[in-house]
Gaussian input, Z-matrix of N, CA and C with variables (Angstrom, degrees):
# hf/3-21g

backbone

0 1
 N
 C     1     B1
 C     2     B2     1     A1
 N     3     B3     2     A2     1     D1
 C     4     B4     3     A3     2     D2
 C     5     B5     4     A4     3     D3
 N     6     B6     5     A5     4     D4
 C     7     B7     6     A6     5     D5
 C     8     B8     7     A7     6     D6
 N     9     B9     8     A8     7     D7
 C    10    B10     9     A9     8     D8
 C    11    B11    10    A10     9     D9
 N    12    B12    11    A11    10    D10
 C    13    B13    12    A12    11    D11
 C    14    B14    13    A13    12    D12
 N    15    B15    14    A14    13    D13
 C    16    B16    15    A15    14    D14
 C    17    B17    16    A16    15    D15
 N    18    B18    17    A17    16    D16
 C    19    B19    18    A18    17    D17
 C    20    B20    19    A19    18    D18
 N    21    B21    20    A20    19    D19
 C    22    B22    21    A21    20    D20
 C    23    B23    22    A22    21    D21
 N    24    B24    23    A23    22    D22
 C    25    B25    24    A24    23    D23
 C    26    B26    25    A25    24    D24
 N    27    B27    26    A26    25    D25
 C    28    B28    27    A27    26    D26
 C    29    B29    28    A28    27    D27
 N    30    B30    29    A29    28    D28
 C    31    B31    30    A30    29    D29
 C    32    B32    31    A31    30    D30
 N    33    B33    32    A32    31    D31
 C    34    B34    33    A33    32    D32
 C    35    B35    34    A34    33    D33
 N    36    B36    35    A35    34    D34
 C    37    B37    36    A36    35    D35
 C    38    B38    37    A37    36    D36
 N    39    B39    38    A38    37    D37
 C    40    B40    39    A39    38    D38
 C    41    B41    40    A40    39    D39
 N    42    B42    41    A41    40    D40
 C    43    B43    42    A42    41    D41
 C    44    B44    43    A43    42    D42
 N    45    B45    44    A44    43    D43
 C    46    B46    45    A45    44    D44
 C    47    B47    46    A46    45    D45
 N    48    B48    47    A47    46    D46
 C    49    B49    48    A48    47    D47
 C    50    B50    49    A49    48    D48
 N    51    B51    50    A50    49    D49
 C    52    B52    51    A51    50    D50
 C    53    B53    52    A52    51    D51
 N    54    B54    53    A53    52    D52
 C    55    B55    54    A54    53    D53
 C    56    B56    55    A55    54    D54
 N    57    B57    56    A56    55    D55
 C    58    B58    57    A57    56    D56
 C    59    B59    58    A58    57    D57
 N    60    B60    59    A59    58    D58
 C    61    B61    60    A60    59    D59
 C    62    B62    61    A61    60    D60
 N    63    B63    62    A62    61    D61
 C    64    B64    63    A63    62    D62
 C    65    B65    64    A64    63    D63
 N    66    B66    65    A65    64    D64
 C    67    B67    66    A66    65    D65
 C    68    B68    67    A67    66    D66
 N    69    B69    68    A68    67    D67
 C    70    B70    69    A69    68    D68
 C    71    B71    70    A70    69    D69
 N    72    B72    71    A71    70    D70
 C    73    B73    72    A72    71    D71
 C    74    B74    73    A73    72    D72
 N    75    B75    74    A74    73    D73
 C    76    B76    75    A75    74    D74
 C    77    B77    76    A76    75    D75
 N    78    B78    77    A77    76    D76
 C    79    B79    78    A78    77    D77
 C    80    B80    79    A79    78    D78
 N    81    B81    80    A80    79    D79
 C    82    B82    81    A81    80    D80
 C    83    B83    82    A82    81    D81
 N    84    B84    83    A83    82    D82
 C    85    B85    84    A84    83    D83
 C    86    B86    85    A85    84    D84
 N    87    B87    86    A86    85    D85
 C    88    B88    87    A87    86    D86
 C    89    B89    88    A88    87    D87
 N    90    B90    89    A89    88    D88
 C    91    B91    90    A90    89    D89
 C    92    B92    91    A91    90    D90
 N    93    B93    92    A92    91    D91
 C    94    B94    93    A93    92    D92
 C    95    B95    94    A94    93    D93
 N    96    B96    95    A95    94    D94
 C    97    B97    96    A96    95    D95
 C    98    B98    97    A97    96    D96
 N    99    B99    98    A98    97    D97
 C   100   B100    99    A99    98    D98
 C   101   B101   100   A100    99    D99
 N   102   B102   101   A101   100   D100
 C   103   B103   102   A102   101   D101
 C   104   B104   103   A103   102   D102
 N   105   B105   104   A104   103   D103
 C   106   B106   105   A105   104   D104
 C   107   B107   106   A106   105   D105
 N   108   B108   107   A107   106   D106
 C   109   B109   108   A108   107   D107
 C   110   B110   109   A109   108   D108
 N   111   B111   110   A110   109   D109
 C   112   B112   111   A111   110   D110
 C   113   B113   112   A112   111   D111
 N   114   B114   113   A113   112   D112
 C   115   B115   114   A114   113   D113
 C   116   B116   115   A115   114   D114
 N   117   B117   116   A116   115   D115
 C   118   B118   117   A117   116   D116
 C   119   B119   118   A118   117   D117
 N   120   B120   119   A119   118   D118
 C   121   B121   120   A120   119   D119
 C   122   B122   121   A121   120   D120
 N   123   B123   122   A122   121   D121
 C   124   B124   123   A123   122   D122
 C   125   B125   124   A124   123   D123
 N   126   B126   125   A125   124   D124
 C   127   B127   126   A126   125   D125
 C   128   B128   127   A127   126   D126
 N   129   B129   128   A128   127   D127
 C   130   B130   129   A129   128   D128
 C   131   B131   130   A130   129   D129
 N   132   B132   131   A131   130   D130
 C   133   B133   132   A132   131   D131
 C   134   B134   133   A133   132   D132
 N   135   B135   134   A134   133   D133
 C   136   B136   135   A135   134   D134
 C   137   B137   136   A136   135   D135
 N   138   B138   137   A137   136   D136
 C   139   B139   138   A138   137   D137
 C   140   B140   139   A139   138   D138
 N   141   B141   140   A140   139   D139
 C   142   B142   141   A141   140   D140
 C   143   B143   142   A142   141   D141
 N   144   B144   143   A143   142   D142
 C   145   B145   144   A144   143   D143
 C   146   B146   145   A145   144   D144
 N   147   B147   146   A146   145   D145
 C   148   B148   147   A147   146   D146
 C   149   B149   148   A148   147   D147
 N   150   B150   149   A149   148   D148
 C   151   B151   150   A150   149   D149
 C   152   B152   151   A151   150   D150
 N   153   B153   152   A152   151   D151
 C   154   B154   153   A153   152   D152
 C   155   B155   154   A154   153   D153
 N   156   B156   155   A155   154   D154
 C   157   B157   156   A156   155   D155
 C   158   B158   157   A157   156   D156
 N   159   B159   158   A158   157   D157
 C   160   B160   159   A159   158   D158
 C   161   B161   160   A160   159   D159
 N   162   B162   161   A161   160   D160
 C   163   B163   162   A162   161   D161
 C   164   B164   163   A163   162   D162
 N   165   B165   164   A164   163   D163
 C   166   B166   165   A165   164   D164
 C   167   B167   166   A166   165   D165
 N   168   B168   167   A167   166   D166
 C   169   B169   168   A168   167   D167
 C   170   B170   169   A169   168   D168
 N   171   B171   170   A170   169   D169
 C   172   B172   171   A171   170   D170
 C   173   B173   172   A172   171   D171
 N   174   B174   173   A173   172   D172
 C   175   B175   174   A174   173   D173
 C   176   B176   175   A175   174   D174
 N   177   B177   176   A176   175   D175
 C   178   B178   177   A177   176   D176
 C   179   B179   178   A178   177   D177
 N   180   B180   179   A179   178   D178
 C   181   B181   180   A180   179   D179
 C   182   B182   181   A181   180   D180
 N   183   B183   182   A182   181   D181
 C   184   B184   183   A183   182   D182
 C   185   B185   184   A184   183   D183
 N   186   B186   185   A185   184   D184
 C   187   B187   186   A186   185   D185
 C   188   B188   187   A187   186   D186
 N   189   B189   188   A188   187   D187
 C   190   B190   189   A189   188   D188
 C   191   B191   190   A190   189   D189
 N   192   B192   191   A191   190   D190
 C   193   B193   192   A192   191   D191
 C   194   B194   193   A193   192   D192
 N   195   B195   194   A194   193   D193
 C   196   B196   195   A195   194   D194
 C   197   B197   196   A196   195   D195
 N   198   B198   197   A197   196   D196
 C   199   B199   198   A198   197   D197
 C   200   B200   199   A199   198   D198
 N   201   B201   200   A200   199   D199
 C   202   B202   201   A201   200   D200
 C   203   B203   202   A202   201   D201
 N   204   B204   203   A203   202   D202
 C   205   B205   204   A204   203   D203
 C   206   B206   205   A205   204   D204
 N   207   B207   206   A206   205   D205
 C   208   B208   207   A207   206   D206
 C   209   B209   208   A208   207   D207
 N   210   B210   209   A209   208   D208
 C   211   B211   210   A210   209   D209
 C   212   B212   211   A211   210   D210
 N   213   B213   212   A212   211   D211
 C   214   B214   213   A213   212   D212
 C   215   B215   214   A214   213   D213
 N   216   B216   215   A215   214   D214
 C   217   B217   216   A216   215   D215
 C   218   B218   217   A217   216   D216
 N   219   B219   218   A218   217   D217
 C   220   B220   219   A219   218   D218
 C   221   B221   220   A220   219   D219
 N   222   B222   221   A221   220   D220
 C   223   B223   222   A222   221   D221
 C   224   B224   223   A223   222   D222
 N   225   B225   224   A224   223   D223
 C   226   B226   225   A225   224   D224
 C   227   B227   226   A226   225   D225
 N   228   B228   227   A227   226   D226
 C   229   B229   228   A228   227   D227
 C   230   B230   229   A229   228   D228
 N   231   B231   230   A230   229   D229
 C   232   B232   231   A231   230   D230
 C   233   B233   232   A232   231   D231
 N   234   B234   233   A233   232   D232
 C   235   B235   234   A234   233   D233
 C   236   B236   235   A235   234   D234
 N   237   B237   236   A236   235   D235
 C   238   B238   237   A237   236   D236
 C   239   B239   238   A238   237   D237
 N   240   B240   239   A239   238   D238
 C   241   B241   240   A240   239   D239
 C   242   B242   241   A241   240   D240
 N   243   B243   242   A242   241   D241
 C   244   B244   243   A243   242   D242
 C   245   B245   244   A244   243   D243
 N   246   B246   245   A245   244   D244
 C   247   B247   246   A246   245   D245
 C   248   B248   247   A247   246   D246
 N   249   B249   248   A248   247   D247
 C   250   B250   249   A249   248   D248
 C   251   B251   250   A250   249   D249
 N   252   B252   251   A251   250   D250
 C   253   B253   252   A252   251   D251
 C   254   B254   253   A253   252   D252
 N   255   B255   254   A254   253   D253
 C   256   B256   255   A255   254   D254
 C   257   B257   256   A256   255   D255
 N   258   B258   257   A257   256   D256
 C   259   B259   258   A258   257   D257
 C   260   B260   259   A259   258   D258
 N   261   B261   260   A260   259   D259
 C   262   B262   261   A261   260   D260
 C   263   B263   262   A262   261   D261

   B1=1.4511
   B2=1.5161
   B3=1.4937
   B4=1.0829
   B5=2.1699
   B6=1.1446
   B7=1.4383
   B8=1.2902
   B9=1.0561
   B10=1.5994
   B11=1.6329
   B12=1.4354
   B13=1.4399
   B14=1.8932
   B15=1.1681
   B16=1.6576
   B17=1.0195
   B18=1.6700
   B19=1.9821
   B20=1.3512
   B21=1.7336
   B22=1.7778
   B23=1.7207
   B24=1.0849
   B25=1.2214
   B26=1.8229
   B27=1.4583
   B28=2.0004
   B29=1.3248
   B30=1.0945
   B31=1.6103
   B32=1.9957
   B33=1.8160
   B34=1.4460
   B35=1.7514
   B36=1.1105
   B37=1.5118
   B38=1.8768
   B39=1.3351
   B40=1.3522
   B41=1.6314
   B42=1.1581
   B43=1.1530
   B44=1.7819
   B45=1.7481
   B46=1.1781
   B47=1.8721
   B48=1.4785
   B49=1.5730
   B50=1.4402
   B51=1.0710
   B52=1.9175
   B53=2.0440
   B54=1.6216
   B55=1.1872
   B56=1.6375
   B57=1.1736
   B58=1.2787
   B59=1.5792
   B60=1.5233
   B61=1.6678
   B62=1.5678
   B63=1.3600
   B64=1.5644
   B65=1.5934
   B66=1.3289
   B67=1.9580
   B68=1.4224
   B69=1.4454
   B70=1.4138
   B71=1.8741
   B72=1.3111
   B73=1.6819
   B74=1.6755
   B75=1.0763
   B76=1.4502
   B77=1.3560
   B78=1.3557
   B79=1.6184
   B80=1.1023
   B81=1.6466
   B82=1.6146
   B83=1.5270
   B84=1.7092
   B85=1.4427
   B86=1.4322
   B87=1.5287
   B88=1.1232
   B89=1.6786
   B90=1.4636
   B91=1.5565
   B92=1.5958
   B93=1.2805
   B94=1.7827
   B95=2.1667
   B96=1.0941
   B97=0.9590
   B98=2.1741
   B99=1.2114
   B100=1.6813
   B101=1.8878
   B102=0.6643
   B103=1.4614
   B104=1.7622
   B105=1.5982
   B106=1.4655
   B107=1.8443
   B108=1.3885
   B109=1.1832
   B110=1.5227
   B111=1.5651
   B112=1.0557
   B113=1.9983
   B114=1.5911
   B115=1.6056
   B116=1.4446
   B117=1.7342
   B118=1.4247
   B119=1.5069
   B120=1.6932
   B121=1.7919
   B122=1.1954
   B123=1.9010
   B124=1.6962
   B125=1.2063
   B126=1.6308
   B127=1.1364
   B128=1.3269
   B129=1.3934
   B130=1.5480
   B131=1.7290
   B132=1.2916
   B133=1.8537
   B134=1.6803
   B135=1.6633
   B136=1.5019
   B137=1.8513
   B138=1.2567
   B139=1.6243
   B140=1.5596
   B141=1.4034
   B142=1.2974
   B143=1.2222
   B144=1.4340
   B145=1.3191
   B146=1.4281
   B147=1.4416
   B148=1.5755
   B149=1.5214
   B150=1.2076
   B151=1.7261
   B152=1.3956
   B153=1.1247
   B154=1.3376
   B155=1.6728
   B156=0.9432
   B157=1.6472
   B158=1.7806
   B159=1.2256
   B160=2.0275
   B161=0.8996
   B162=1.5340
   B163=1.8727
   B164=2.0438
   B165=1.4276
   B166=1.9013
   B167=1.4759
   B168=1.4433
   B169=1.7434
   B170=1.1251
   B171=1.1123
   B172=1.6827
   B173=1.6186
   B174=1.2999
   B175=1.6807
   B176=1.2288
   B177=1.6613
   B178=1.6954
   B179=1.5766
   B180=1.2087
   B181=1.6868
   B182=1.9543
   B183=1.1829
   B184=1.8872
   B185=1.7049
   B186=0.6960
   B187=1.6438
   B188=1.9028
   B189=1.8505
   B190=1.7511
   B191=1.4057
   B192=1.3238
   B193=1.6724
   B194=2.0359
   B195=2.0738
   B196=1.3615
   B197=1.4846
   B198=1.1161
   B199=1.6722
   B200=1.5370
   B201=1.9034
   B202=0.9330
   B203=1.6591
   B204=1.4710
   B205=1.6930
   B206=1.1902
   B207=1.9462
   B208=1.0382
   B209=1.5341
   B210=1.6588
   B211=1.5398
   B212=1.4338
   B213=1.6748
   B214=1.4738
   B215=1.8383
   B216=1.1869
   B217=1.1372
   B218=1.3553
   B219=1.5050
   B220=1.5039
   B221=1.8210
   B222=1.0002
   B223=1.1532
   B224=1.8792
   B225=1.2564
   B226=1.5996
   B227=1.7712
   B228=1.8571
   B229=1.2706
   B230=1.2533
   B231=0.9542
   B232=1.7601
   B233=1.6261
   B234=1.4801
   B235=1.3491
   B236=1.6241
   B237=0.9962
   B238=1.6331
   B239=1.8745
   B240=1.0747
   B241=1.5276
   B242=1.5970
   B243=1.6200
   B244=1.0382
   B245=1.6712
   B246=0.9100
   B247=1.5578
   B248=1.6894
   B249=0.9271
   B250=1.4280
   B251=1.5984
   B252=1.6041
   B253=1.3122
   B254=1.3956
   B255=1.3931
   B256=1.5348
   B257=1.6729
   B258=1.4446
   B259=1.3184
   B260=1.6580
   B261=1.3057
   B262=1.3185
   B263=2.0730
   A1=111.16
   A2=121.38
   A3=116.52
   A4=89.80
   A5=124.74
   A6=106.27
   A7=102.85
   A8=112.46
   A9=108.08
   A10=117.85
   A11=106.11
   A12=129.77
   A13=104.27
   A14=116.79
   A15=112.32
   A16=119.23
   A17=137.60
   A18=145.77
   A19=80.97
   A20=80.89
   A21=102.96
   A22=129.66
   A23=125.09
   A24=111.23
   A25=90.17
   A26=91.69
   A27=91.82
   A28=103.43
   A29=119.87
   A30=136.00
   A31=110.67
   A32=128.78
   A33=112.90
   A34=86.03
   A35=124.65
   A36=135.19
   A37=94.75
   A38=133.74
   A39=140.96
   A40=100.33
   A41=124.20
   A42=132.59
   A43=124.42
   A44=105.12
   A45=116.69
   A46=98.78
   A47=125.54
   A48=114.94
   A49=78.30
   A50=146.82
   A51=159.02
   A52=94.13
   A53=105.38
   A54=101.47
   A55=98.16
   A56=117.99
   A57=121.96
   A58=116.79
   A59=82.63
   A60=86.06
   A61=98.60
   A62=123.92
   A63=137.89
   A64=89.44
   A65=121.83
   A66=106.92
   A67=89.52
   A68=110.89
   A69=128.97
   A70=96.59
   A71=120.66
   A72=117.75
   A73=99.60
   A74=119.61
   A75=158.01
   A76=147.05
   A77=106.40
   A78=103.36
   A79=95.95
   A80=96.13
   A81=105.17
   A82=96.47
   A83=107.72
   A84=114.06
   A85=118.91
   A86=146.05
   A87=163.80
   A88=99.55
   A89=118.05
   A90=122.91
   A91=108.58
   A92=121.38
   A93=141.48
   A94=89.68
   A95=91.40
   A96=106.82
   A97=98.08
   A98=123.84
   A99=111.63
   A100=104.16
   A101=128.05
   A102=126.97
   A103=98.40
   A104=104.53
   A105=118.51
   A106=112.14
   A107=110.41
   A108=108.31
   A109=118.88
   A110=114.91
   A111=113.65
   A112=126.30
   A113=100.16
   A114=106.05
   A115=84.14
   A116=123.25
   A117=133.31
   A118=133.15
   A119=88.44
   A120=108.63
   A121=99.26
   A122=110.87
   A123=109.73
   A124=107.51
   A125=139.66
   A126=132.20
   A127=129.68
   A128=107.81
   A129=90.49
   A130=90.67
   A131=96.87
   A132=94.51
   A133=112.38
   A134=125.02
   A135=118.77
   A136=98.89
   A137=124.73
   A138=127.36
   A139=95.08
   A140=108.75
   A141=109.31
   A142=131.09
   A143=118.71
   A144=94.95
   A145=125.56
   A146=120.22
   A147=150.98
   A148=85.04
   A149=137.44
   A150=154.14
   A151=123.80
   A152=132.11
   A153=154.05
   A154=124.19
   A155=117.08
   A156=95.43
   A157=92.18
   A158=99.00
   A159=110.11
   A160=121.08
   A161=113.76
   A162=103.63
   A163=80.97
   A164=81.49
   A165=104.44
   A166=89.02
   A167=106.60
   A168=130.66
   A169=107.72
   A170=98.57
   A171=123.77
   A172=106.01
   A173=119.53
   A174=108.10
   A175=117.02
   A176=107.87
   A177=105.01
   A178=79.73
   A179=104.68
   A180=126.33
   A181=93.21
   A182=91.29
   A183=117.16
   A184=117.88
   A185=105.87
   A186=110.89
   A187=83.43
   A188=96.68
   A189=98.57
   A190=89.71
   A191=132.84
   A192=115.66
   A193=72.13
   A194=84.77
   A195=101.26
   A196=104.84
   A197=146.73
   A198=146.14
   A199=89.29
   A200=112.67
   A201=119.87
   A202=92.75
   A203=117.29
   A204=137.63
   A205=99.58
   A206=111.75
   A207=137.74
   A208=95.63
   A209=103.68
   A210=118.90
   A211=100.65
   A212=128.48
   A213=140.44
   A214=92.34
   A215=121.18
   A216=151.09
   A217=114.25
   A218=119.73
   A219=111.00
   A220=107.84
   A221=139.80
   A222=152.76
   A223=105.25
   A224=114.24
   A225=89.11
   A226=100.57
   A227=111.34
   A228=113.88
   A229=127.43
   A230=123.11
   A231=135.52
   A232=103.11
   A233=115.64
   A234=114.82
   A235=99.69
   A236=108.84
   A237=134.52
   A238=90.51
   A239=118.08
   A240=98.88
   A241=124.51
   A242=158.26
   A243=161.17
   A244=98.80
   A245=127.31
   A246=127.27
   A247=96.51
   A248=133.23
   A249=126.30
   A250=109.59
   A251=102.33
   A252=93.94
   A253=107.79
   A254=118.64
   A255=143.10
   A256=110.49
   A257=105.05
   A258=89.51
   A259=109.71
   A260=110.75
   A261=100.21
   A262=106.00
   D1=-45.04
   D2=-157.97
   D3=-91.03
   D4=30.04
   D5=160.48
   D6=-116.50
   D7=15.52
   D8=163.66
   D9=-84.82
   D10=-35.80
   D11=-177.28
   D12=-88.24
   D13=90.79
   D14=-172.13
   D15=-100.13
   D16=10.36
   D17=135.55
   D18=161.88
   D19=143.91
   D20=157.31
   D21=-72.69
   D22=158.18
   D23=-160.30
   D24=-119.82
   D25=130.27
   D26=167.46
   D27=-158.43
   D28=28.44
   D29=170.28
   D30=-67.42
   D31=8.14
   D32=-167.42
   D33=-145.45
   D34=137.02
   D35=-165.77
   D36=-76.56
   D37=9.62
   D38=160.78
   D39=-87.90
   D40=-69.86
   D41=172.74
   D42=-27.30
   D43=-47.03
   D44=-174.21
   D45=-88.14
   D46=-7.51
   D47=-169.62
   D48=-102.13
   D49=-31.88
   D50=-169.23
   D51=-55.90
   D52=-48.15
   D53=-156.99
   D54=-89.25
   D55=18.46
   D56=172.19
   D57=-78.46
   D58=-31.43
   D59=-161.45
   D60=-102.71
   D61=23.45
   D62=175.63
   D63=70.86
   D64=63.18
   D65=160.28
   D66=-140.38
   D67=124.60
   D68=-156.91
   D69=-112.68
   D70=138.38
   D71=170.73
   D72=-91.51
   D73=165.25
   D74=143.98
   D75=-160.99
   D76=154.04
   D77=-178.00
   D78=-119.26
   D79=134.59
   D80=-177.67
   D81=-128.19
   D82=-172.75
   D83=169.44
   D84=-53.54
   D85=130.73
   D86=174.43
   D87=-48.26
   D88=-45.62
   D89=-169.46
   D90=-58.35
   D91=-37.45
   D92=-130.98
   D93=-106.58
   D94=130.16
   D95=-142.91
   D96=-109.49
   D97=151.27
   D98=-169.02
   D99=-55.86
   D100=-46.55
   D101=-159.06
   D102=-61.76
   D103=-48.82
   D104=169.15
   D105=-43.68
   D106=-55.68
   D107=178.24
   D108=-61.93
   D109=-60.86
   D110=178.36
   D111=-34.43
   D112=-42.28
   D113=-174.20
   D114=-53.89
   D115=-68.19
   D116=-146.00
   D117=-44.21
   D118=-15.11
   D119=-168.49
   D120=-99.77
   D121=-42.73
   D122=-172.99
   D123=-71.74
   D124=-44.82
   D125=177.56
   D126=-65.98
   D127=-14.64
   D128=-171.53
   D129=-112.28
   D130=-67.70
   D131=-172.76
   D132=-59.85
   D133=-0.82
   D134=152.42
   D135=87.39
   D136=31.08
   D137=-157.07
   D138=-123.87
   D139=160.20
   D140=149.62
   D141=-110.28
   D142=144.09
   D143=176.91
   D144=-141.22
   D145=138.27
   D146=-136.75
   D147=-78.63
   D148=-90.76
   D149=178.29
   D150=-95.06
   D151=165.92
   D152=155.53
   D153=-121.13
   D154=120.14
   D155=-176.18
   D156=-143.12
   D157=127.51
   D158=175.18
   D159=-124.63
   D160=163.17
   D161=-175.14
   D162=-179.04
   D163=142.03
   D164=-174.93
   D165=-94.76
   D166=131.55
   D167=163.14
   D168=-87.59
   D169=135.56
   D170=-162.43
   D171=-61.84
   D172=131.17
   D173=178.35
   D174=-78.70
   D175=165.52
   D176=-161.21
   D177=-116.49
   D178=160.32
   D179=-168.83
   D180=-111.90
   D181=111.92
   D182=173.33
   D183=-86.12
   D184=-148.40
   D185=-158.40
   D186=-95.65
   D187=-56.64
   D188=-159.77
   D189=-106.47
   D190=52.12
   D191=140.63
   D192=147.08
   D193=-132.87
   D194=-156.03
   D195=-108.60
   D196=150.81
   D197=162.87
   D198=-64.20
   D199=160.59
   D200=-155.22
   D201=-105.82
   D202=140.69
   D203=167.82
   D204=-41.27
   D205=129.81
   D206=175.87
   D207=-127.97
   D208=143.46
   D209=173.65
   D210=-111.59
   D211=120.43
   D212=178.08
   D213=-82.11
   D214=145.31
   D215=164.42
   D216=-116.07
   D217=117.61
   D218=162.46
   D219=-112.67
   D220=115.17
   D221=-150.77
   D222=-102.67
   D223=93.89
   D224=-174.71
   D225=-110.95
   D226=124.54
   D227=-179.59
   D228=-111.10
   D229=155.49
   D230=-170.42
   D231=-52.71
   D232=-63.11
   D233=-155.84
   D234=-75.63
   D235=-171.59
   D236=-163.45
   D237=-118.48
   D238=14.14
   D239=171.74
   D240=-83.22
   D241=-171.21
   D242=-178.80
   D243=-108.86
   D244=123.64
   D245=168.05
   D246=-99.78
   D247=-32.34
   D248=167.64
   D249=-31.10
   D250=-66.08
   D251=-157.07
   D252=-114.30
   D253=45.77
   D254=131.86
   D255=-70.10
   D256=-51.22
   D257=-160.99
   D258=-98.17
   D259=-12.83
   D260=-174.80
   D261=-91.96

């Protein structure tokens, strides 16, 4: 389960005013699909959750080709809990 989910992101001072309002980032596997995510958060971390919203970041061009496709997840949940520091 958890290689579908590949770290949360809270590295941009948007991100950290975002998690105020319970809407959490991640990058997960590119394959895994919203319905997939949604089960993955309620079942394991025990949450509900209100939305899903995703979108692939554009790849950056390297020396030997392209960096590999990432899918952003913004996760927005009902409860007042921290998913940060569940998962880390």
């Amino acid at each position: 389960m958890f290689d579908f989910i590949q770290y949360p992101v809270t590295y941009s001072s948007k991100n950290i005013d975002l998690m105020k309002k319970n809407q959490y980032f991640f990058d997960v596997n590119k394959n895994i699909t919203k319905p997939q995510i949604k089960k993955i958060f309620e079942d394991y971390f025990k949450i509900k959750i209100v939305s899903i919203n995703t979108h692939r970041l554009p790849r950056k061009k390297k020396h030997s080709g392209f960096s590999k496709s990432i899918k952003r997840v913004i996760i927005t949940s009902k409860s007042e809990i921290n998913l940060i520091n569940i998962i880390n």
